[in-house]
VOGU-3710 file (C-alpha; in Angstrom, 3 decimals, decimal comma):
1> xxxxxxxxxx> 0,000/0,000/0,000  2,873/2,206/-0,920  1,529/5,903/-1,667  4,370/8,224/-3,015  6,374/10,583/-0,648  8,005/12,432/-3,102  9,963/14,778/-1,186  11,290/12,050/0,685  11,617/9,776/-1,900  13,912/12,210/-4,268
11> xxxxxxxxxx> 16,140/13,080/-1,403  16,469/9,203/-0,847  17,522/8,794/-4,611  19,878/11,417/-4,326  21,632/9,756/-1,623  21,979/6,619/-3,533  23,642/8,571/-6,272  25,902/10,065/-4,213  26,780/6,654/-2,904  27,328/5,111/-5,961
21> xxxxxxxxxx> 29,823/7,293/-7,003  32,328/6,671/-4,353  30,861/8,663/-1,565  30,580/7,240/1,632  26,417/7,515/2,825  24,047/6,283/5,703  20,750/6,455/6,293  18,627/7,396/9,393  14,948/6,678/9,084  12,704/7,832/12,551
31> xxxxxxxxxx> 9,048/9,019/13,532  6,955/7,899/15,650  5,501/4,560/15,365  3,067/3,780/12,137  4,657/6,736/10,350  5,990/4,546/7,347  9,858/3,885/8,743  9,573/0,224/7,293  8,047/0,727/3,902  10,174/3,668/2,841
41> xxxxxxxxxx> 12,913/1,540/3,329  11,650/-1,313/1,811  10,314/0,842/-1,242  14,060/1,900/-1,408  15,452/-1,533/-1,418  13,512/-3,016/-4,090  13,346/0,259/-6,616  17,564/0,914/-5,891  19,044/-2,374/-4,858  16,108/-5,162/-6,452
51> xxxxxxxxxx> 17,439/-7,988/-4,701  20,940/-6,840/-3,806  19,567/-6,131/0,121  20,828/-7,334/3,112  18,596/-7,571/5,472  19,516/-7,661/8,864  17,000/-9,014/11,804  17,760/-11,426/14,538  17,664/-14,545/14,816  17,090/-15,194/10,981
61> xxxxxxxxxx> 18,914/-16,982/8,502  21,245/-14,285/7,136  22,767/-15,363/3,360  25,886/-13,069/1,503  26,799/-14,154/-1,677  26,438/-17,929/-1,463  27,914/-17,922/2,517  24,742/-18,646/5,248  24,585/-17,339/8,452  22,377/-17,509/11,441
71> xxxxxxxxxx> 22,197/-14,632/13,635  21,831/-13,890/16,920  21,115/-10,756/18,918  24,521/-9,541/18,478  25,233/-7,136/15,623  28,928/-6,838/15,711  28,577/-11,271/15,254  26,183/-9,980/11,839  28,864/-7,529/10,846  32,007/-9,510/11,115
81> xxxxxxxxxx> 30,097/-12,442/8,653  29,145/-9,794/6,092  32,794/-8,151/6,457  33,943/-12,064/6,093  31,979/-12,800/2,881  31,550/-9,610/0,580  33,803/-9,728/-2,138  32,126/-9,013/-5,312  28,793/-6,575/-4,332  27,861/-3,471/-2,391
91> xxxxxxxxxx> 24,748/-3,926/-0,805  22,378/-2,475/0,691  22,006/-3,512/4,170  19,052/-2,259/6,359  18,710/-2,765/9,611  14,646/-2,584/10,047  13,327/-1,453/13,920  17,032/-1,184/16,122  15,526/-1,147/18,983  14,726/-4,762/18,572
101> xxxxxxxxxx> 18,472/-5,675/18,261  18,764/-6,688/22,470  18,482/-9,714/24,585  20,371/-10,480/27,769  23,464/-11,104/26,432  23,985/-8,219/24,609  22,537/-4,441/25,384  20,841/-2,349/22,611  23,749/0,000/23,392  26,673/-2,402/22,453
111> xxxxxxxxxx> 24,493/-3,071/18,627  24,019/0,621/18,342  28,134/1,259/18,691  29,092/-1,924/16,185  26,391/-0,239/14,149  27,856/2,722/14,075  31,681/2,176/13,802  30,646/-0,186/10,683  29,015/3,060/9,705  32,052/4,881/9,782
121> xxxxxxxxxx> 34,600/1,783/8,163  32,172/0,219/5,729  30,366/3,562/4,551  31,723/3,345/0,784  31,436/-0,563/0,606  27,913/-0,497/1,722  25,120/1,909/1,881  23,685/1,255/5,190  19,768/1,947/5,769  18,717/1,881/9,926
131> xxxxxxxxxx> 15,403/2,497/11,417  14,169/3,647/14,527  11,337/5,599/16,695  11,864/9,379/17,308  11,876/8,680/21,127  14,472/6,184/20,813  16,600/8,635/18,562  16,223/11,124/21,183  17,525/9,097/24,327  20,678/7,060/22,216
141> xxxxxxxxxx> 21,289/10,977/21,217  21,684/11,812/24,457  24,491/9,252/25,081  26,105/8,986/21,677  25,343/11,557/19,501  23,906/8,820/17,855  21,818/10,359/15,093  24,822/12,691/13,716  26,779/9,015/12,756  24,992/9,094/9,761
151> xxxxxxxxxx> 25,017/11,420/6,891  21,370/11,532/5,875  18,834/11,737/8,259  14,881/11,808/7,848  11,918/12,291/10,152  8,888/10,536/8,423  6,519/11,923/11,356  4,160/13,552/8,529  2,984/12,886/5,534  0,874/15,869/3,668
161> xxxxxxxxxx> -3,210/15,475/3,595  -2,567/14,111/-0,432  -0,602/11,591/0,336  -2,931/10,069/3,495  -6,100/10,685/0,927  -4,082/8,566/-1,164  -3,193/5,949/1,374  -6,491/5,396/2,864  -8,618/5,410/-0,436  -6,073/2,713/-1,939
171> xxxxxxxxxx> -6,575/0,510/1,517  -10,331/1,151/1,370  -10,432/0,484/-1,938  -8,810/-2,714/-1,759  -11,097/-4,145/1,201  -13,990/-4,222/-0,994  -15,576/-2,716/1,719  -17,987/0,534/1,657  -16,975/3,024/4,530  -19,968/3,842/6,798
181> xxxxxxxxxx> -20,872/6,669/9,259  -22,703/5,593/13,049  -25,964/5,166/11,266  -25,005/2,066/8,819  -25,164/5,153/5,852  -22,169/4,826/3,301  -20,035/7,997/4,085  -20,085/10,478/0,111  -16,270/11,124/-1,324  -16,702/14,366/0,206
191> xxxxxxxxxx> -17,453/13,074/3,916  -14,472/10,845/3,737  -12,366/13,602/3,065  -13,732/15,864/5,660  -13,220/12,587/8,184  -10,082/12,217/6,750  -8,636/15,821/6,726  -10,565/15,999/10,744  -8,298/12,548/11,569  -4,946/14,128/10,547
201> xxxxxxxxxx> -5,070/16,963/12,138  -6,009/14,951/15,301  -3,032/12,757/14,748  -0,599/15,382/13,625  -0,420/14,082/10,288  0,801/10,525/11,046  -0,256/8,644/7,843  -0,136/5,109/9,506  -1,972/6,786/12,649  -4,851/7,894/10,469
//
């Protein structure tokens, strides 16, 4: 249910062109939760990389170029295998929610530091895509200086009242479903957009949210 960000989307191709030609990039995707972190990178992945994408969750079956890996909760164990086994691609490798990357062997702190000193020794090799909530951006921030690790760095928090019309009519449209007010009486185009333009400014614009 991708609806196009285009402002977003044309800064995001612009990194990858800078990439490609030899400059080292990194990505930062936040907002708060439902904003559309996951599919923006996702949407990236498949229209800049197609299926060279590494992605990077734990406890998943992790293949680079032929070699298999299983991973754990550790990202600097991650790291070291892809360091180990690139030789002939540069990949994109996104690192989808952080915060999950933590278990009681190894603190989201210690993934966040082997996240970003690959950052900083692997930024030509591979273009490296992370994502995270605002609040969680905030408080590493406040012990790192997290955030200022990478080189591009996007809030996805809102989304303009075109692009949710967009969003919502596609998901409506693909339920099948007719949209109803409290009385069982199918809501006109124009009441859905009144609902719809009342919903965003409740929920500051979040496009998931609405």
């Amino acid at each position: 249910f991708l609806v196009p960000r285009k402002a977003v989307e044309d800064q995001l191709d612009q990194v990858v062109v800078q990439w490609k030609s030899g400059k080292s990039r990194s990505i930062l995707l936040t907002g708060a939760p439902l904003c559309g972190k996951s599919t923006m990178a996702e949407h990236l992945s498949k229209v800049s990389f197609q299926k060279n994408t590494i992605l990077l969750s734990p406890e998943t079956d992790l293949v680079v170029e032929g070699r298999k890996f299983r991973t754990s909760y550790s990202l600097k164990e991650a790291f070291d295998f892809i360091k180990r086994s690139l030789q002939n691609t540069s990949p994109l490798i996104l690192v989808d929610d952080l915060n999950l990357w933590r278990d009681q062997k190894t603190s989201l702190l210690q993934n966040v530091k082997e996240l970003m000193n690959f950052i900083s020794t692997h930024g030509k090799r591979t273009l490296v895509l992370a994502t995270l909530p605002e609040i969680m951006v905030r408080h590493l921030d406040t012990r790192l200086q997290f955030s200022a690790s990478f080189t591009n760095y996007f809030n996805l928090d809102t989304a303009n009242i075109d692009e949710i019309y967009k969003a919502i009519m596609l998901r409506h449209g693909a339920s099948h479903k007719s949209l109803q007010n409290t009385n069982d009486q199918e809501l006109t185009d124009r009441e859905i957009n009144r609902k719809i333009v009342a919903l965003s400014k409740k929920f500051d614009h979040n496009i998931g949210a609405v």
